[in-house]
C-alpha atoms as one frame of an Amber mdcrd trajectory, in Angstrom:
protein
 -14.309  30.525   4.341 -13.070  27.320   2.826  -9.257  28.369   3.530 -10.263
  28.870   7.047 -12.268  25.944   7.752  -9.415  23.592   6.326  -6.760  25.698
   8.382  -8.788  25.242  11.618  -9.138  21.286  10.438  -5.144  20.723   9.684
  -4.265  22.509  13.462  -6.716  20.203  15.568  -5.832  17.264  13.536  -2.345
  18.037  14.378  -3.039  18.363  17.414  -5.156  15.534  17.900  -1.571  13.255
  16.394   0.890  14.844  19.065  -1.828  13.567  21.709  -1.254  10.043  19.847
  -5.461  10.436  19.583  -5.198   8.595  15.869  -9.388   8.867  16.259  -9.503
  12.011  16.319  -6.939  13.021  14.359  -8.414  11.103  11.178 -11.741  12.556
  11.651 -10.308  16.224  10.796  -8.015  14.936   8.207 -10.936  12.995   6.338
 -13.101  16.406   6.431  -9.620  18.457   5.030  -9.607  15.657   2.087 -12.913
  16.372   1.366 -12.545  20.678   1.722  -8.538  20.406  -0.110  -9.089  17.416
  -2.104  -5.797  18.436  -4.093  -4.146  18.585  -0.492  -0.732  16.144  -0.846
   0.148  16.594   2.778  -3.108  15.297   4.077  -3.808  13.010   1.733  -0.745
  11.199   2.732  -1.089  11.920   6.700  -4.928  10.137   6.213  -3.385   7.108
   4.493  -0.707   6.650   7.636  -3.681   7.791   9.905  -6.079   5.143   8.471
  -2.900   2.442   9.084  -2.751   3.804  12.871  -6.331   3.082  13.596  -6.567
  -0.500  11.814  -8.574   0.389   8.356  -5.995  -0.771   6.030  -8.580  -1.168
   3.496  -9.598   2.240   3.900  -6.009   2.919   3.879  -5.353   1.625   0.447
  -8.554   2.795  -1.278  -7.323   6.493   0.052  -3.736   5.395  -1.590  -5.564
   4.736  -4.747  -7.619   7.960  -4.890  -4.280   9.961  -3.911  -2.042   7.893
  -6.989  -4.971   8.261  -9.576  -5.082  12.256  -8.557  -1.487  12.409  -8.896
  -1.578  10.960 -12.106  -4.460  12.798 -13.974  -2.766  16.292 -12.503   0.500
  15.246 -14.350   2.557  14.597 -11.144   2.461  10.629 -12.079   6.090  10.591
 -11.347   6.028  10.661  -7.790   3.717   7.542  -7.424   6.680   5.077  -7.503
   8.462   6.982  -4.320   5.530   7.224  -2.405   4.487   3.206  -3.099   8.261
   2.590  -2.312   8.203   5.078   0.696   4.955   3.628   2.093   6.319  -0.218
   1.932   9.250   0.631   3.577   7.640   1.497   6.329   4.982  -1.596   5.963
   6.984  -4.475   4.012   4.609  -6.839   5.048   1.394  -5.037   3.674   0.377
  -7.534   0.681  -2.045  -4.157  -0.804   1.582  -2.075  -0.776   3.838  -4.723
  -1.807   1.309  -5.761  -4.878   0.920  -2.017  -5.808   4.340  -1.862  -6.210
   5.552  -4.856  -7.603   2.400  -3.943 -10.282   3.967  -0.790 -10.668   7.495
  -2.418 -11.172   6.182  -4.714 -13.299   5.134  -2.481 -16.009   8.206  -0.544
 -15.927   9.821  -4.001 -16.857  11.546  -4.158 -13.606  10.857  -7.971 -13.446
  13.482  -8.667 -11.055  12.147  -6.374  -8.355   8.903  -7.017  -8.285  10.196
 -10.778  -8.335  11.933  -9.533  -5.043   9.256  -7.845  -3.582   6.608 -10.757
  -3.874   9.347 -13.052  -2.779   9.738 -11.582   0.238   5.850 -11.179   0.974
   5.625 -14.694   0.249   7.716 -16.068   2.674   6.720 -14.011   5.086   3.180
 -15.459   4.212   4.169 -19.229   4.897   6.153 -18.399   7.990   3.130 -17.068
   9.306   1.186 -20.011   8.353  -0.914 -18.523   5.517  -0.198 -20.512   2.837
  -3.600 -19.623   0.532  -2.267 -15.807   0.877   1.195 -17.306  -0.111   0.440
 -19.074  -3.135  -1.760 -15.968  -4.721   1.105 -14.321  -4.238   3.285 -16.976
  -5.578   1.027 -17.249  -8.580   1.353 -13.447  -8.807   5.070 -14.033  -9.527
   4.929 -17.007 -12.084   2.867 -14.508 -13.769   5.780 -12.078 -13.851   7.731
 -14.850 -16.216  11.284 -14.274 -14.484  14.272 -16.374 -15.052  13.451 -18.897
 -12.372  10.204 -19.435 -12.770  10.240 -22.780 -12.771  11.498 -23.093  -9.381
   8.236 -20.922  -8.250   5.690 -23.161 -10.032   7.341 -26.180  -8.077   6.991
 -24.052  -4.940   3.331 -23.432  -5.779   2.693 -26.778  -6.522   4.133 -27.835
  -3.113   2.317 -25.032  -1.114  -1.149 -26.596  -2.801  -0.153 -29.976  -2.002
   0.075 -28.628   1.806  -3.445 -27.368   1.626  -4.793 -30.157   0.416  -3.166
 -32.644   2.707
């Protein structure tokens, strides 16, 4: 009965996406999570679904769930191409980008999670958030890399903006 019931739920949620009805669509997905919980396919079509209707913190709590399953099933290897996968397609999402650059960071690959939150940041301060900015900012002198004194004078300047 189960088999069915999530068969029935994958064909009107695809359904529901080639109408562009991202509502509807996500309802039938979150109920196959919950009947194929071990389900990659819709696991990873909620996530994008979740971006589509404007829940990005739903989003990333579903990312989480999905990475911690695919880690305590032994499949922890594909986390890094799905986090890189998922901020190629949303560079500008601060939960991706810090996911990732986490991630990077305790692979001791300093430099691109340097790059990453680099890139975030100025994105930040071109769009005028400077608080998000120097978090992120912080999140790199925290990293240690090369030039990190050049960052700590850039956060120092940011909070001399906010304050001013």
């Amino acid at each position: 009965e189960v088999h069915w019931q999530a068969r029935l739920l994958r064909l009107i949620g695809d359904i529901d996406m080639q109408r562009l009805d991202w509502g509807r669509a996500l309802t039938s997905f979150r109920e196959l999570r919950k009947l194929e919980p071990a389900d990659e396919r819709a696991a990873i079509t909620l996530i994008d679904l979740y971006y589509k209707t404007r829940q990005p913190r739903h989003a990333l709590s579903e990312l989480d769930q999905y990475l911690i399953q695919l880690i305590q099933s032994g499949r922890g290897g594909k986390v890094i191409g799905i986090l890189e996968d998922m901020n190629r397609q949303r560079p500008n999402d601060a939960g991706l980008v810090e996911r990732l650059a986490r991630l990077y960071g305790q692979q001791n690959r300093v430099q691109d999670a340097v790059e990453l939150l680099d890139k975030l940041g100025d994105e930040q301060v071109s769009a005028g958030e400077t608080e998000k900015a120097i978090k992120t900012i912080e999140k790199i002198v925290q990293l240690r890399p090369p030039q990190v004194g050049q960052y700590k004078q850039l956060l120092e300047d940011l909070r001399q903006q906010v304050n001013s």
